[in-house]
N, C-alpha and C positions, 0 to 999 in steps of 0.2 A: 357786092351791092351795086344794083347801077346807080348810074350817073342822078344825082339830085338836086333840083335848086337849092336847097339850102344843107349847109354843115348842121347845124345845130338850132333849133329852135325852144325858143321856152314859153310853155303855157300857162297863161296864169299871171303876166308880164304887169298885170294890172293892180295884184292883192298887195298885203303887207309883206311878205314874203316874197313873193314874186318879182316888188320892186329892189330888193335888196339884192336876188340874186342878179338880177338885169345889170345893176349897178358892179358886180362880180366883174361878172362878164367881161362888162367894160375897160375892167380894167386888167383880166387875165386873157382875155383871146388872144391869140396872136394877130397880126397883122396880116388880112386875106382870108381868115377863117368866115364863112355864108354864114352869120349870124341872124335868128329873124324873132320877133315877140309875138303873141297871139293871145288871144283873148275875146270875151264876147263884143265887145265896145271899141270900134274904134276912133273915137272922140277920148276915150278913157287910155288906146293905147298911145294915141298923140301926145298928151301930157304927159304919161311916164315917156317914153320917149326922151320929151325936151326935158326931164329931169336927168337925162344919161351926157356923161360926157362930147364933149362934138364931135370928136371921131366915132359915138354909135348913134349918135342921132339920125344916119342915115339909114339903119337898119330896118327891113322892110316888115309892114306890120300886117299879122294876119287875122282875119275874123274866123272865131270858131266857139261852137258851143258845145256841153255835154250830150245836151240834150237833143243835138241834130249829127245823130251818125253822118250824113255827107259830108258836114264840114269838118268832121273828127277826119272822115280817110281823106279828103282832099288836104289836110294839115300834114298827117302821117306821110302823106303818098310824095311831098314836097322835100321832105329833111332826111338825113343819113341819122339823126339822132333828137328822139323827140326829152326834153324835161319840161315834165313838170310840178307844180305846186295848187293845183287845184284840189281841194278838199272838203268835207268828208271826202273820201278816196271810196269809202263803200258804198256811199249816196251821187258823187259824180264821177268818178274815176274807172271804172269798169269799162263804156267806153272806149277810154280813150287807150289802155291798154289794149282793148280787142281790136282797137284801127291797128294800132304800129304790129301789132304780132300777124295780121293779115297783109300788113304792107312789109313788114319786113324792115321795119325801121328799131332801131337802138330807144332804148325807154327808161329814162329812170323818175324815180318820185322822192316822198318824204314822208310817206305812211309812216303810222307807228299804229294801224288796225288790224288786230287778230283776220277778223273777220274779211276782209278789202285782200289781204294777199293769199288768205285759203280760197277765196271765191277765184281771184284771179288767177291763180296755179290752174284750177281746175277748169276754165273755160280756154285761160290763154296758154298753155306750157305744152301742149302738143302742136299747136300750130305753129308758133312761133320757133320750135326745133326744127321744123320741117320750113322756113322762111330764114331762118339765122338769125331771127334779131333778139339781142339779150335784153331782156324784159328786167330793170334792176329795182327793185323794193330797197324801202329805208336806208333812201342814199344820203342822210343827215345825222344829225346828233344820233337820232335814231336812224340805223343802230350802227354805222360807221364804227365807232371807237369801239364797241363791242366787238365787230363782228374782225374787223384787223386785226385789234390785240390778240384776240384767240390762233388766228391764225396765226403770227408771230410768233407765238410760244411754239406753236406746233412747229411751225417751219424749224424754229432753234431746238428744241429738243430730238426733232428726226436728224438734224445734221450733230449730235454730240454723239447718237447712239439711243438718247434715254427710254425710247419707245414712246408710244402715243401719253398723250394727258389723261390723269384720271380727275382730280379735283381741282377746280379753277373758279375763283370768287375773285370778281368785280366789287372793288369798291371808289363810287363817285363823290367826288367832291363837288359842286357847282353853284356857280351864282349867274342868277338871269331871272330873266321876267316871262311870263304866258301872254300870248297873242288870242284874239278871239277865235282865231282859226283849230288853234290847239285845244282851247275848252271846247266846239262845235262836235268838233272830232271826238274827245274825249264822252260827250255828252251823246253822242249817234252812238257808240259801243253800249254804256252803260244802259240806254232804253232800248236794244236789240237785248240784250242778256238780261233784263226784267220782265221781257215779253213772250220769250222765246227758250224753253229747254234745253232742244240740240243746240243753239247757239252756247248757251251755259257750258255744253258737254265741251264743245269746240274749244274754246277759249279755256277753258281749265286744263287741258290735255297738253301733259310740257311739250309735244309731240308733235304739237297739232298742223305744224307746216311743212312736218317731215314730204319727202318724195313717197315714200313707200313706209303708211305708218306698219303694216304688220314688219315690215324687216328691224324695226328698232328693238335692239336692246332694251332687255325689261332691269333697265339700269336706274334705282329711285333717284329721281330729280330733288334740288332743294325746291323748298316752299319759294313761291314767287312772292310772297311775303315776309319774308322774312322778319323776325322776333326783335326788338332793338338787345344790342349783343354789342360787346368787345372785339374789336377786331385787332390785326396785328398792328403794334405801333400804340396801343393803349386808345383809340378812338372808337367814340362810340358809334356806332350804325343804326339804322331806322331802314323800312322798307323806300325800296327806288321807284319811282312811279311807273318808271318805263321798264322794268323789269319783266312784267309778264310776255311783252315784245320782246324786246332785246334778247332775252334766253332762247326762244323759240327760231330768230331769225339765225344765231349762233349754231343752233341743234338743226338746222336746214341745212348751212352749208357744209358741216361734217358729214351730214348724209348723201350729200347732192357729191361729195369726195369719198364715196364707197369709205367712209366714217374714220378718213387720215387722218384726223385730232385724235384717235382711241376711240374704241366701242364703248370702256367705260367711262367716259366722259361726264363727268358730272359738273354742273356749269348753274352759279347763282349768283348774284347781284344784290350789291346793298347801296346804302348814300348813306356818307361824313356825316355826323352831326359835332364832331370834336370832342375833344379828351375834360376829363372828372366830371363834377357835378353838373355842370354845364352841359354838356354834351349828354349825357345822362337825360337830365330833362328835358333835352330837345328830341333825343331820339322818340321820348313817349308821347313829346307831343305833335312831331312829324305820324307816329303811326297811330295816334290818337285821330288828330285832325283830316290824314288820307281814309281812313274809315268811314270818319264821319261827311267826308265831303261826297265819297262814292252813295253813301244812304243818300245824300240830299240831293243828288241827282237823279239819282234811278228812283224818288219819291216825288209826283208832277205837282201836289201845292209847295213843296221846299223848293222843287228846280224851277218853276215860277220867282220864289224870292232870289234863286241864285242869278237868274238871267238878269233882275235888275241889279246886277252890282257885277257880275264877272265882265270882263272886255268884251265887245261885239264881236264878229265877224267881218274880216279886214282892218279890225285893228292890234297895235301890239307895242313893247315897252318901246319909250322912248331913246335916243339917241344916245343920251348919258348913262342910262341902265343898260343899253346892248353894247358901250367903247367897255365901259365898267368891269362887265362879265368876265367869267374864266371858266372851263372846266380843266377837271384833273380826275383818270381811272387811272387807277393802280390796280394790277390783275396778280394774283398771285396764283401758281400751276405747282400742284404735284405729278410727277410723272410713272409712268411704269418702271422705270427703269432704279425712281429712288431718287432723282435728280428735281431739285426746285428750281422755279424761274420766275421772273417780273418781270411783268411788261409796265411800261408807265405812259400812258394817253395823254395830250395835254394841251391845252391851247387859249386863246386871248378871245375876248370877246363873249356876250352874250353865246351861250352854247344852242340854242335853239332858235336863233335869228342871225346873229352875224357869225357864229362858225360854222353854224349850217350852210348859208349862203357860200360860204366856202368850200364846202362839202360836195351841196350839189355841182356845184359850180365844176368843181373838176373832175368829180364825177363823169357831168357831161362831154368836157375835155378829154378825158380821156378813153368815153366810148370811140369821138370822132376823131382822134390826130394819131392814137395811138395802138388799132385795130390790130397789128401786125404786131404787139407784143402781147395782146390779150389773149387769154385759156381761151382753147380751142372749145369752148360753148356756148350752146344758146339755148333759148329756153326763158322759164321763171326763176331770175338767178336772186343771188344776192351779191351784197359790193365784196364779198373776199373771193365768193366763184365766178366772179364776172372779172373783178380788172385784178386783184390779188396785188401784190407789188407795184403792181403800175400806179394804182391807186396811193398806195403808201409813199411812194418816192415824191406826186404829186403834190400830198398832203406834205412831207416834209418842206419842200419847198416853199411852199405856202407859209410857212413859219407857224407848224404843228406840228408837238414832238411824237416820234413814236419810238419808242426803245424797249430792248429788253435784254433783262440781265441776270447772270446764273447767281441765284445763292446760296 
């Protein structure tokens, strides 16, 4: 890549998200890394700015919009790695992956939109192969812990012998709070697939981010819903909301690996609700309540009453709900071979605000410092085909656990 003014810059320096990853940054960069923020406002990047420690307050601040391709490549055209957090990802994010894949710049985000990474596959994943820059989708909660674990198991299971995975269930435990940014997002999906057929077709298809959907194994997926069920350990399960992402970004990058996890790969995801009665009634009324929230959305006089009451855009939990937070996946794999494994996920912090910001955070760290350990691709990747290991050692440092263990 040649020579760029800046290491890394992050877009979006300015949202509820944006300023927590900034804040990352600040305290993960190394010393000497071309750190730079960017944003439409800069009167609004000033202030985040002086909210950054003093050693990045000097970091230089860039103006750019979605909506003005110049300023999207003049941003791209400056950085060896662009992050960002601006979203809808399908309403402004298109863009700004089509700058960095024409300039040849490193890209990662925090989509969790069906729609946002099939569009972008298909506009950006030839040009950006032919450019080298690795184009990285759902570099955060979504779908990070997904998409490592699985590779984990794979990795342990090919070094025992046991051959590829066949059945591998996700199950989340988490506590954390929704930003306005995440209902926005959430809320753009569900009125594209009330309005729109093939959008429906897309988003239901476990498939649908595949590289080459005819080469896929006509292998039955689990329901992206999942039934509240027993799971191992005596807990009870309820559908995961990020599920219908999460499996799909998983089922990319087994194929984007000429499909090294097993061709029979069966791969679903659930969420904790806790053991006996308790956990019982929570499971029905997690999949009671996610039902009925998705009707009241994709319905414009209910999603009228929800807009007054859910969180805005640019805002999100507070300070003591995101230190508070925790997530925990527990992955369990049957293999071909006969041989089971765990992987265990795990980490401190709101999972969707402060562990993401860790997420991204080194995600981006590691497009920029650590090129010369990363799989030789490029393209529209994902974070296990893109930094694989590098990524995981990263996160473990970071004080996230990733493990896995034969049982």
């Amino acid at each position: 890549m040649p020579e760029r003014e800046h290491d890394v810059v992050l877009f979006g320096a300015t949202g509820f998200v944006g300023r927590l990853v900034a804040a990352y940054l600040a305290q993960a960069a190394p010393p000497g890394l071309r750190v730079a923020l960017a944003g439409r406002s800069k009167e609004r990047l000033t202030a985040a700015a002086a909210d950054l420690p003093e050693t990045a307050r000097h970091w230089p601040l860039l103006e750019a919009d979605s909506s003005d391709p110049a300023s999207l490549a003049r941003m791209a055209e400056t950085t060896r790695v662009l992050a960002t957090t601006v979203g809808p990802y399908h309403r402004y994010g298109l863009p700004v992956v089509e700058a960095c894949a024409r300039a040849g710049t490193h890209y990662a985000d925090l989509t969790g939109e069906v729609l946002f990474v099939r569009e972008a596959i298909d506009r950006c994943d030839a040009v950006a192969r032919e450019t080298g820059a690795r184009l990285v989708h759902a570099a955060g909660y979504d779908s990070i812990p997904s998409d490592l674990s699985v590779f984990l198991l794979a990795e342990r299971a090919r070094a025992d012998g046991a051959g590829g995975l066949t059945d591998v269930r996700l199950v989340a435990t988490v506590r954390g709070g929704f930003s306005g940014g995440t209902v926005d997002s959430m809320r753009a999906q569900v009125e594209a697939m009330a309005t729109d057929r093939a959008v429906r077709r897309v988003i239901a298809d476990p498939y649908a981010l595949s590289p080459d959907r005819a080469a896929e194994p006509d292998t039955k997926q689990p329901p992206d819903a999942m039934p509240p069920s027993l799971a191992a350990g005596g807990r009870w399960t309820a559908p995961f909301v990020m599920a219908p992402f999460n499996t799909r970004i998983v089922r990319r990058s087994n194929a984007l690996q000429d499909w090294a996890y097993g061709r029979g790969l069966r791969y679903g995801e659930s969420m904790s609700t806790g053991r006996g009665i308790p956990g019982a009634f929570a499971a029905a009324g997690v999949t009671t309540g996610l039902a009925a929230a998705l009707g009241a959305i994709a319905f414009p006089p209910t999603r009228a009453l929800l807009d007054r009451v859910l969180p805005a855009p640019g805002s999100g939990p507070s300070e003591s709900v995101r230190e508070r937070g925790f997530f925990r996946m527990v992955v369990d794999a049957d293999t071909e071979g006969g041989r089971r494994y765990r992987a265990t996920v795990a980490g401190q912090g709101d999972p969707g605000y402060k562990a993401t910001s860790v997420m991204l955070g080194e995600a981006a760290l590691g497009l920029a410092l650590d090129e010369d350990r990363l799989p030789d691709r490029a393209g529209s990747l994902t974070p296990a085909t893109a930094l694989d290991g590098v990524l995981v050692d990263r996160l473990r440092a970071a004080g996230h656990t990733y493990e896995v263990t034969a049982l």
